[in-house]
N, C-alpha and C positions, 0 to 999 in steps of 0.2 A: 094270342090270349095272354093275359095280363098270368103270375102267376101267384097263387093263393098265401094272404100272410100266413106265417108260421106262429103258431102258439102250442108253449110249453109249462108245463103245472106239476108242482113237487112240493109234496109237504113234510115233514118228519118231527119228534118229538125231540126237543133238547135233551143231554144228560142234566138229572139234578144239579143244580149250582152252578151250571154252564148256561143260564136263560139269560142274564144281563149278557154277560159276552155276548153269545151266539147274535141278538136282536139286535145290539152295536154295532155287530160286524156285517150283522144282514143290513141295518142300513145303509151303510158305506157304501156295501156294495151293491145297493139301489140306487144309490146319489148316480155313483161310476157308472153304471150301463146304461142307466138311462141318457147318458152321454154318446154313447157310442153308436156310429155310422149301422145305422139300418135296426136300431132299435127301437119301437114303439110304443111300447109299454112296460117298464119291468116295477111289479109290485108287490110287496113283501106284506103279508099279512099274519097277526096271529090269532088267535084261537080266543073267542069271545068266555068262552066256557073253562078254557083251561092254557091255560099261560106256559110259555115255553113251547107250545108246538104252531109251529110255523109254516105258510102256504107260499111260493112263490107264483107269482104269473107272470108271466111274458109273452108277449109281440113283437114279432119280428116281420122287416119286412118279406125274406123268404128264410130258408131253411138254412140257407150259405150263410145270409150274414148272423144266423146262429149258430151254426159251428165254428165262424170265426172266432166269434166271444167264445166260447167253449174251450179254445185251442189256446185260448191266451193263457201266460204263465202264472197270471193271478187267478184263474178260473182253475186251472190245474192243480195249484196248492190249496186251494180253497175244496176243491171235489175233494182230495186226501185227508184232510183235517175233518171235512163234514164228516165222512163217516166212520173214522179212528175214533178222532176225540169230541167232538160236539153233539153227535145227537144217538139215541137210543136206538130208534129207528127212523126210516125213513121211508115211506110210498115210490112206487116205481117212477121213473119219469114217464108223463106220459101229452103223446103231441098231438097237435091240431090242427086243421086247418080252418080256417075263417070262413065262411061261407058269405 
């Protein structure tokens, strides 16, 4: 049996005067994954209604090749920084499987 993509979904509100940053860097760091071996989808959205707060989605092809990106050292300084200095709060991660 084939096994199910992985998707994952996190949203969080920037700190004040942190939303250009933060949306720059969220880019990049969309350009980069969506490069990466066994990614499908990675998409960065923000808030129609209220700017500065930010959705990711991702598709992966299983769950491994997202914790591989996960484990990477640019994924790791970027987890510390999201929730020190960049945003207020943030929403739980929370995953999927595709049906």
């Amino acid at each position: 049996m084939n096994q199910p993509l992985f998707c994952v979904m996190i949203a969080g509100q920037a700190k004040p005067g942190m939303e250009d940053y933060v949306r720059n860097h969220m880019l990049e760091l969309m350009k980069r994954s969506n490069k990466e071996a066994g990614c499908l989808v990675y998409n960065v959205h923000e808030s129609a209604d209220q700017p500065g707060e930010f959705m990711v989605y991702m598709l992966w092809q299983s769950q491994q090749k997202f914790e591989e990106h996960n484990a990477t050292p640019q994924m790791q300084e970027f987890k510390k920084k999201l929730a020190a200095e960049w945003f207020v709060q943030q929403s739980p991660k929370t995953y999927w499987q595709l049906l």
